[in-house]
matplotlib code that plots the C-alpha trace (Angstrom):
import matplotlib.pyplot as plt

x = [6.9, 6.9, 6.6, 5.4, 5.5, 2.3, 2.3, -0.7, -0.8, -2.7, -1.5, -4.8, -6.9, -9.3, -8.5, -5.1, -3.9, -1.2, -0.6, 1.2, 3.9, 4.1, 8.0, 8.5, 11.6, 12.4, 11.3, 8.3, 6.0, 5.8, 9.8, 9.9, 7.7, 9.4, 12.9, 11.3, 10.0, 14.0, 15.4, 12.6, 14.9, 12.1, 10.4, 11.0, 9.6, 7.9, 5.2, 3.9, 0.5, -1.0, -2.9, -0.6, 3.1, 4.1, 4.0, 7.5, 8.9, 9.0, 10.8, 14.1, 16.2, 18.1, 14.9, 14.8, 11.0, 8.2, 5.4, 2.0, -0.8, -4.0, -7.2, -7.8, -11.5, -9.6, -8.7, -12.3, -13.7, -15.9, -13.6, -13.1, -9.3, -11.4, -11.4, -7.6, -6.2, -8.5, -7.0, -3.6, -3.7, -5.3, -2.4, 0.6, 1.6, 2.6, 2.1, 2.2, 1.5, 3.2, 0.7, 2.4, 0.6, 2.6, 0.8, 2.6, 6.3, 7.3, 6.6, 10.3, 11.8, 11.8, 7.7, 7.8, 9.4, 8.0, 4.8, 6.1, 7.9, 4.7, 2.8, 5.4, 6.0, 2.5, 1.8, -0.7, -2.6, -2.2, -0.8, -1.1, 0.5, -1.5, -1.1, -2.4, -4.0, -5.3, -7.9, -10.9, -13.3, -16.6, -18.2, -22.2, -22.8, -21.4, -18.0, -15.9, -13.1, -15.0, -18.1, -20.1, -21.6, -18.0, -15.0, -13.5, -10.5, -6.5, -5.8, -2.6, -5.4, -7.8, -7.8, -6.0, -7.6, -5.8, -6.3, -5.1, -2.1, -4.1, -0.7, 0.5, -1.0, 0.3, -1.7, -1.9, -3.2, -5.3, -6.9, -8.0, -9.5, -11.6, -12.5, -12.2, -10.8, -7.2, -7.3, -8.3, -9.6, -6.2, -4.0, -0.5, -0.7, 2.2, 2.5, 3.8, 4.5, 2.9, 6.2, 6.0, 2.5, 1.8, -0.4, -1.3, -4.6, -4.8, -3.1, -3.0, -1.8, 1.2, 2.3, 2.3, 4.8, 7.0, 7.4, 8.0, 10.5, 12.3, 12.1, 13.2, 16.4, 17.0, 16.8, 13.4, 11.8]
y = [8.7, 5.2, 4.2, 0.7, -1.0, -3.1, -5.9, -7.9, -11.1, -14.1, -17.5, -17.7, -15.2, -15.5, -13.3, -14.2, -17.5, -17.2, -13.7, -12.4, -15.0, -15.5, -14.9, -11.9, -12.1, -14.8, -12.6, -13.7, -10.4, -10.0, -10.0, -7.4, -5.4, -5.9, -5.4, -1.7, -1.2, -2.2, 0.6, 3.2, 4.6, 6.3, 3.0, 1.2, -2.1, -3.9, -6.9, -8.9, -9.7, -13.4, -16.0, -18.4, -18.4, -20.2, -16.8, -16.1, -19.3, -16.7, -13.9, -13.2, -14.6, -11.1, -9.0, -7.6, -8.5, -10.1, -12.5, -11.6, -13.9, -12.4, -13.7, -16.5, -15.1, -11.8, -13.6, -14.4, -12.3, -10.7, -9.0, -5.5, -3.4, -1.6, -4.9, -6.0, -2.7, -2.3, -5.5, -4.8, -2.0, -3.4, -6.1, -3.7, -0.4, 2.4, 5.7, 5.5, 2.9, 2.2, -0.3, -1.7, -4.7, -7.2, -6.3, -2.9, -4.7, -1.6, 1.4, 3.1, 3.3, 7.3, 7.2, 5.0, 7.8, 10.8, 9.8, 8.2, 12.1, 13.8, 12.4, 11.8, 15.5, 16.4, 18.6, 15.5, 12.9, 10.5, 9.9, 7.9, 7.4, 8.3, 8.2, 11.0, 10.6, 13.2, 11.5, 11.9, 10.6, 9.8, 8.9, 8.4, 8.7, 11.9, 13.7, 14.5, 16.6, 18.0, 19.5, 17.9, 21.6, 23.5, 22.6, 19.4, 20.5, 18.9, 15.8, 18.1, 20.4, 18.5, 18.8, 15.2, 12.4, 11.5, 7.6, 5.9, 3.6, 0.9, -0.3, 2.4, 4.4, 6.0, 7.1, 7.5, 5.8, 8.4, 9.2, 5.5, 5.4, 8.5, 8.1, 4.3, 5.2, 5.1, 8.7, 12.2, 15.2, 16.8, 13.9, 14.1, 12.8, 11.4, 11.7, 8.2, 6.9, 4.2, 1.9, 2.5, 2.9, -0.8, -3.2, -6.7, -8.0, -10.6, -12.7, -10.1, -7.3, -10.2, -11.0, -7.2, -6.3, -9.3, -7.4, -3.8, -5.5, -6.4, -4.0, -2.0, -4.3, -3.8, 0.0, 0.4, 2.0]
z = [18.5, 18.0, 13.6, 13.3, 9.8, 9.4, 6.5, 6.5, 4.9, 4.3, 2.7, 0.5, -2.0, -4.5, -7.6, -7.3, -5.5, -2.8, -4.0, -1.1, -1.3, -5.4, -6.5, -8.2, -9.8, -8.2, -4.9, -3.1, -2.9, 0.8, 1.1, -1.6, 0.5, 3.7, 2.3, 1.4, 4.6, 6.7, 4.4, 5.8, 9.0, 10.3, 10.9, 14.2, 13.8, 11.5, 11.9, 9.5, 10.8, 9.5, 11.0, 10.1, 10.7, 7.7, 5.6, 7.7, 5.1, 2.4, 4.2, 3.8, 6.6, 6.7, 6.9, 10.6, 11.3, 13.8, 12.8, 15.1, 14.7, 13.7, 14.5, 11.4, 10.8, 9.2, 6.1, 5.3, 2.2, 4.2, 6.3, 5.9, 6.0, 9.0, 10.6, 10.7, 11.3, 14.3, 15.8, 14.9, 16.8, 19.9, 19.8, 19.0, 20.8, 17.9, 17.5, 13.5, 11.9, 8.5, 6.2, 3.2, 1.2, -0.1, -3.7, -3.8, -4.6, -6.8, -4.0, -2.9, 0.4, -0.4, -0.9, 2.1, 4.4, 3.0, 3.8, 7.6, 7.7, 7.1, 9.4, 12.6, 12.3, 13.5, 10.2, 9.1, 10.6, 7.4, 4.2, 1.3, -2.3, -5.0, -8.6, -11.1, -14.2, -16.7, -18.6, -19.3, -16.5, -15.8, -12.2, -11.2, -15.2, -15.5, -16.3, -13.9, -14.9, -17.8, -19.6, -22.1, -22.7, -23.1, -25.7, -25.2, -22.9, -24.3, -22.1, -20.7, -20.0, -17.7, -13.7, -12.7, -10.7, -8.0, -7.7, -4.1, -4.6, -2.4, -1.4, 0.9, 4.0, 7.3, 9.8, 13.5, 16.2, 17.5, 13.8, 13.5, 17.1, 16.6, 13.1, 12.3, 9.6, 7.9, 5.7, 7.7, 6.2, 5.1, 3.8, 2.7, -0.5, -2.2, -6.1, -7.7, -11.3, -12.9, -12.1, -8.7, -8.5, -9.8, -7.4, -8.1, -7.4, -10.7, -13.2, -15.4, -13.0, -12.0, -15.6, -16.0, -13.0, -14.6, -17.6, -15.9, -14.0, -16.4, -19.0, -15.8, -15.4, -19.1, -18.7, -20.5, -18.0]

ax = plt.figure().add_subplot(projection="3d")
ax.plot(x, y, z, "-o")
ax.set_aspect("equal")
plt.show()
């Protein structure tokens, strides 16, 4: 069972310049990511996919990893995750494949392998962090976790949401071939905190993760 760690990258964005590379920390994001991914032992190589190879200037020169060159029409807006993970896969021979985004810099090692352990034993197809929230939540104009017609439920009290991470999936081969698709029916799903849980898609979501980190290094979190 071969576990391939998948980190796709792209030198430009358009909510958030340069994101994948922006120093966190003093830690450019997609090194964060990858240093997560080399402490995953379950995981037996890991490609950073890009179109061009100047992302490998912000990658640690300890980190154990392999640049691939993606076709450069997959860091268009237009193209979807369907897209890149479809041609990753026809360029790289895996079993599992392991996709972290460099926007996930908080997600563990531990989260990392649980999910890679789920799936690699057969038990599941795929698996994704996921963080819960009970709040009250509406979708299509309408409550979802409550009843406007029955007592207003304690927050404590309300089914949770489970919300996808958006930084971290595992799934096999065979599930994405047959399905096109990156989740099956039955996923693992793996519970994560709002540190960990943290993705950065804007300005806002950046200056945020700057703070958590260091109210984190100050023992604040």
């Amino acid at each position: 069972m071969r576990v391939v760690g998948f980190v796709p990258s792209k030198l430009t964005s358009q909510r958030l310049p340069r994101k994948n590379v922006r120093r966190l920390g003093g830690v450019p994001l997609i090194s964060r990511v990858l240093r997560t991914l080399s402490r995953v032992p379950d995981v037996h190589e890991t490609i950073v996919y890009a179109s061009d190879d100047k992302v490998m200037g912000y990658v640690a020169p300890d980190l154990d990893c392999r640049f691939v060159k993606r076709p450069a029409w997959l860091d268009e807006d237009t193209a979807m995750v369907e897209d890149f993970v479809g041609c990753f896969l026809e360029a790289i021979p895996s079993d599992v494949v392991a996709l972290l985004h460099a926007t996930s810099p908080f997600i563990s090692p531990t989260t990392v392998s649980a999910c890679v352990q789920a799936v690699a034993s057969g038990e599941y197809e795929s698996a994704f962090a996921a963080q819960e929230l009970r709040r009250f939540a509406w979708f299509d104009g309408r409550p979802l976790n409550y009843a406007l017609d029955k007592p207003t439920p304690r927050t404590q009290d309300l089914p949770p949401v489970l919300v996808e991470q958006s930084g971290l999936y595992v799934f096999t081969r065979d599930l994405f071939n047959r399905t096109r698709c990156r989740i099956a029916d039955a996923p693992y799903i793996h519970l994560v905190d709002d540190f960990e849980g943290h993705d950065i898609d804007t300005n806002e979501d950046f200056e945020l993760a700057e703070a958590m980190l260091l109210a984190r290094a100050r023992g604040r979190v």
